[in-house]
C-alpha positions as CSV (number, residue, x, y, z in Angstrom):
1,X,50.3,133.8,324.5
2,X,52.8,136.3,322.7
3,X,52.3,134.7,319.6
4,X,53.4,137.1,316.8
5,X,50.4,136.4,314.7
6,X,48.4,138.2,317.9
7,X,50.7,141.0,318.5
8,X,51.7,142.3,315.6
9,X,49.9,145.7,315.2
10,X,49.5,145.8,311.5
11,X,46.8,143.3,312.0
12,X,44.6,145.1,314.7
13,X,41.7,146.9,313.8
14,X,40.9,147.2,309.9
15,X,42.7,144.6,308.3
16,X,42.3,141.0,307.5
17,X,41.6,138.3,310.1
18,X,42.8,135.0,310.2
19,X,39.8,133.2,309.9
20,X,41.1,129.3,310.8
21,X,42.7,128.0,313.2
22,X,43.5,124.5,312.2
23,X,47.3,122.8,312.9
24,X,48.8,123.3,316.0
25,X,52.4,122.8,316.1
26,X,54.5,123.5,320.0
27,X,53.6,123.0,323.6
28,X,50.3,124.6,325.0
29,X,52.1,125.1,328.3
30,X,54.6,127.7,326.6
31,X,54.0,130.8,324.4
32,X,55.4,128.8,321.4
33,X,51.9,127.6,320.1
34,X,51.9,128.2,316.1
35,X,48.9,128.1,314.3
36,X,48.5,127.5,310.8
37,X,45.6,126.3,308.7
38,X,42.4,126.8,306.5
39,X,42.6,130.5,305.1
40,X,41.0,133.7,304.6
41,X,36.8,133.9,303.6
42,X,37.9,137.1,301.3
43,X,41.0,136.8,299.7
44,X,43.8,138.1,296.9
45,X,41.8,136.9,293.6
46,X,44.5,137.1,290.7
47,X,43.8,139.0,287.7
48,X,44.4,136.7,284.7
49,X,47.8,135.9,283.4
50,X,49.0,137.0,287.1
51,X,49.9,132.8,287.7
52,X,53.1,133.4,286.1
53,X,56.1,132.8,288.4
54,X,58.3,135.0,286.2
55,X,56.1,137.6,287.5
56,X,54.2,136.8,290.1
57,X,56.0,136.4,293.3
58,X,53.4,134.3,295.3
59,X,53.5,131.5,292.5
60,X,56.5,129.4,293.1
61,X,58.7,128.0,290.6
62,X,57.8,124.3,290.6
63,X,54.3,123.4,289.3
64,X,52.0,120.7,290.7
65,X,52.1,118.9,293.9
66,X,54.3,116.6,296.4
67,X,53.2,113.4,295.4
68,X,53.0,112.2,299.3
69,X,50.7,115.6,300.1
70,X,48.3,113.8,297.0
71,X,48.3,110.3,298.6
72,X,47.5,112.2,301.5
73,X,44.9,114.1,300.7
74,X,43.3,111.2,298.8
75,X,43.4,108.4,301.5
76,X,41.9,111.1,304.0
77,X,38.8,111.7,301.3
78,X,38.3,108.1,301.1
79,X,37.2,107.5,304.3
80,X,34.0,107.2,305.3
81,X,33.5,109.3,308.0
82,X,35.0,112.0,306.0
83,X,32.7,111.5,303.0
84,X,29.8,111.4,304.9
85,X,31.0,115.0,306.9
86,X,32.4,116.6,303.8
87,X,28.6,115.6,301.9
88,X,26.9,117.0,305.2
89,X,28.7,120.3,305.3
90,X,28.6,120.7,301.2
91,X,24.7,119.6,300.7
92,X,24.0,122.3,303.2
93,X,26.1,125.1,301.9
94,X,25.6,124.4,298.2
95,X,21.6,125.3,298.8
96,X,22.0,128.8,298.5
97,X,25.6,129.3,297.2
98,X,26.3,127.3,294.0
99,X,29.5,124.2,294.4
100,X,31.8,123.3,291.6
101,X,32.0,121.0,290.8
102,X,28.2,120.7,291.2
103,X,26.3,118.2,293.2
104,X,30.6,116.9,293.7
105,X,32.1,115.4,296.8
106,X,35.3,116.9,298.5
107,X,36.7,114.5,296.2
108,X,35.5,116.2,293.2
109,X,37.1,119.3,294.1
110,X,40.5,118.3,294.6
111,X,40.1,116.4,291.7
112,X,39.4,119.6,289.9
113,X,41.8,121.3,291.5
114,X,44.5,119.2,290.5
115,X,43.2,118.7,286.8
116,X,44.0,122.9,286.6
117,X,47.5,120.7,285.7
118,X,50.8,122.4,285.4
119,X,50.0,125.6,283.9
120,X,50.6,126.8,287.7
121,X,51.8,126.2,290.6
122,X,49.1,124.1,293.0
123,X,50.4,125.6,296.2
124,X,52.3,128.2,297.3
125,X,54.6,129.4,300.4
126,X,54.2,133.0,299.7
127,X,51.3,134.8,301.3
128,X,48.9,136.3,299.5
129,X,48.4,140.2,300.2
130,X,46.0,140.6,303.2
131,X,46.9,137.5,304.8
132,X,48.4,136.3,308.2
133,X,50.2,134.3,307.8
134,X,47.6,130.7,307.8
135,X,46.5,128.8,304.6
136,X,44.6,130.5,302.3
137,X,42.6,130.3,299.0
138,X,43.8,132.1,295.8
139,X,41.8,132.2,292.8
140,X,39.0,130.2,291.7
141,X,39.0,126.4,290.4
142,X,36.0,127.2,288.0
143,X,38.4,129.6,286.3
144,X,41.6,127.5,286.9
145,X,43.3,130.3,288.8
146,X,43.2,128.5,291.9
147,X,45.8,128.5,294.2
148,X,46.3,127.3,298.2
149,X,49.2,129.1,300.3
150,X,50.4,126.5,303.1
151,X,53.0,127.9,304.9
152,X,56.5,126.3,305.7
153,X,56.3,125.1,309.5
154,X,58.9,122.2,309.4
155,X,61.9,121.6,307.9
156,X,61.1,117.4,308.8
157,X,59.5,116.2,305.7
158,X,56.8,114.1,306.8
159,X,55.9,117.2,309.3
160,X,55.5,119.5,306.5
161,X,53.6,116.8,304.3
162,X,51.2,116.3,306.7
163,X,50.9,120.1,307.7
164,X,50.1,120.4,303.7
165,X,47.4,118.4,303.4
166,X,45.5,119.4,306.7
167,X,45.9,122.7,304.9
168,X,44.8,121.5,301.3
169,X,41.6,119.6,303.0
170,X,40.5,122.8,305.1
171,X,40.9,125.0,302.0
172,X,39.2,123.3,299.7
173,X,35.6,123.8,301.5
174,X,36.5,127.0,301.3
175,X,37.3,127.0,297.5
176,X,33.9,124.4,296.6
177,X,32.3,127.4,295.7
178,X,31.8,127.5,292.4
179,X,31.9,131.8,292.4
180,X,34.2,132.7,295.7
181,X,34.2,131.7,299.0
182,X,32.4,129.3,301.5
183,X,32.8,131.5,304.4
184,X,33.7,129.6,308.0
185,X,30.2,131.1,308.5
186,X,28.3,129.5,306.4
187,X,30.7,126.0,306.8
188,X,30.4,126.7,310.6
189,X,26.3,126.9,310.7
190,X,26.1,123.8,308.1
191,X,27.5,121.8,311.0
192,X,25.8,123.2,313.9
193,X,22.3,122.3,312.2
194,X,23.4,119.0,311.7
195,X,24.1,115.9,314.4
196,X,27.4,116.8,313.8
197,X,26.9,120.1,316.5
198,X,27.2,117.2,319.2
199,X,31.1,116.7,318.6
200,X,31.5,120.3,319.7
201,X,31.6,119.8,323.2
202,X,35.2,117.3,322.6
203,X,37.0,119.6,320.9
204,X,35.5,123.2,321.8
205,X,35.5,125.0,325.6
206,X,31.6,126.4,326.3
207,X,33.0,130.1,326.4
208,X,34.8,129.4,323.0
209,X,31.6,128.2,321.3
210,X,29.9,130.6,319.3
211,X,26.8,128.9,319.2
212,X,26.8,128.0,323.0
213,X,25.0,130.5,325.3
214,X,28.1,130.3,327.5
215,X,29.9,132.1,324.9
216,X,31.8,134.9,325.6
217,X,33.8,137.1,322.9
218,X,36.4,138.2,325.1
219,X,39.3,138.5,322.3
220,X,37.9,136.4,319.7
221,X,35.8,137.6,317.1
222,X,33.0,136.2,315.5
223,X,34.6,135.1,312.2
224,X,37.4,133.1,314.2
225,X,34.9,131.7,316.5
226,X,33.0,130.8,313.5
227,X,36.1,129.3,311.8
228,X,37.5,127.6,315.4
229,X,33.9,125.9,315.4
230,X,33.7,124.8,312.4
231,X,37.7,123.0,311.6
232,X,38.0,121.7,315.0
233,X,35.1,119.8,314.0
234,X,36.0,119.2,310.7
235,X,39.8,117.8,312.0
236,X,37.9,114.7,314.0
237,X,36.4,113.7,310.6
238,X,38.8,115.0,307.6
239,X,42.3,115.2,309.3
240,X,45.2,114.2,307.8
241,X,47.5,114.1,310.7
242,X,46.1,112.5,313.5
243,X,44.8,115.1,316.6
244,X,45.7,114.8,320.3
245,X,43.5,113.0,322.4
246,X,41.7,114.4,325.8
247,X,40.8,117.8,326.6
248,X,43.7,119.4,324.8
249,X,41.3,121.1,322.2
250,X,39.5,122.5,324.7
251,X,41.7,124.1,326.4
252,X,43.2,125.7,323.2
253,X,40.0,127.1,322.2
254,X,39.6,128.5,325.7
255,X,43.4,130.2,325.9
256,X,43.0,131.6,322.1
257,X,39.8,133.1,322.4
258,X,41.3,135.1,325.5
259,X,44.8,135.7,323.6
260,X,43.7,136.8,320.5
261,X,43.7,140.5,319.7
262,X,40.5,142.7,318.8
């Protein structure tokens, strides 16, 4: 896969790794497979007052979000199967690592992420230093310096709407913490001790599966294995955009763990 993301040699060795792999957009038969999604487990935190747009280059102009990325995000919450993953995957994490809002549902956070209101933009196109390229979460909600970078992958509306919100849903497991991260780690092993390890084998080739004793690294290290495990999971139960059927997961996970660069 020649895939710029892979290739380009100011990510190999030493610098920051994509770690989710979330949205495919293009044809797995081609090299024209982009990947985009949930972001970074360590990230660009801004110092305060560094929100400003008049200043700040990766804060956009406009404040707020797309109205139809909200309903999005909000009728995907709703659902049950989501609310019962989402409570899974945050019960688990929240024992050792404080959530904020505490004891909250994925609900909660966006709801706190959106009621940081328009001092700042809610999402941004410009990556965050450090970064690939794929979503990723800026600042903290707690502090209301929070901030999700979803890139531009469409220039059809309803593509890049729904590309948003698969974006805004991954990230904000990352950003429950009340103080940093959730790490794909920690979100990956919170579903792998639950009866939620037994969707795994739909969406996630053997050699691709870091908790499967088939694994092999090849390529992919453990922090995207760890994030691969963990969103394509998360995508049967909290996806916006609806994900193809059969075995085409599985044979992404295979080719990227062989394509992507140590």
């Amino acid at each position: 896969m020649s895939n710029a993301i892979y290739n380009n040699p100011s990510h190999s060795g030493g610098g920051y790794a994509p770690d989710s792999y979330d949205v495919f957009y293009g044809d797995i038969n081609t090299s024209s497979v982009t990947i985009f999604g949930a972001g970074l487990a360590e990230t660009w935190i801004p110092a305060p007052g560094s929100l400003n747009p008049g200043t700040n280059p990766y804060v956009p102009q406009n404040t707020g979000l797309n109205p139809a990325v909200t309903q999005l995000v909000r009728s995907t919450l709703a659902q049950q199967d989501c609310i019962d993953f989402a409570k899974t995957v945050l019960n688990a994490v929240s024992n050792d690592k404080a959530m904020y809002p505490a004891k909250g549902s994925l609900s909660d956070v966006f709801n706190a992420f959106l009621a940081q209101g328009n001092s700042h933009a809610l999402l941004t196109r410009q990556n965050p230093p450090g970064g690939w390229g794929h979503g990723s979460p800026v600042g903290q909600i707690k502090a209301g310096t929070s901030v999700i970078f979803s890139p531009i992958v469409s220039k059809i509306a309803s593509v890049q709407v729904g590309a948003d919100a698969d974006t805004i849903i991954s990230e904000l497991f990352h950003h429950a913490r009340e103080k940093g991260y959730y790490s794909d780690e920690q979100l990956a092993k919170a579903v792998h001790n639950s009866t939620y390890a037994a969707d795994a084998a739909q969406v996630i080739a053997p050699e691709s599966n870091i908790f499967d004793k088939r694994y092999k690294a090849r390529g992919w290290r453990k922090d995207q294995a760890y994030s691969a495990y963990f969103h394509y999971i998360q995508y049967l139960h909290c996806g916006a955009v609806p994900q193809p059927a059969g075995n085409w997961w599985r044979l992404m996970s295979k080719r990227l763990s062989s394509a992507v660069a140590t």
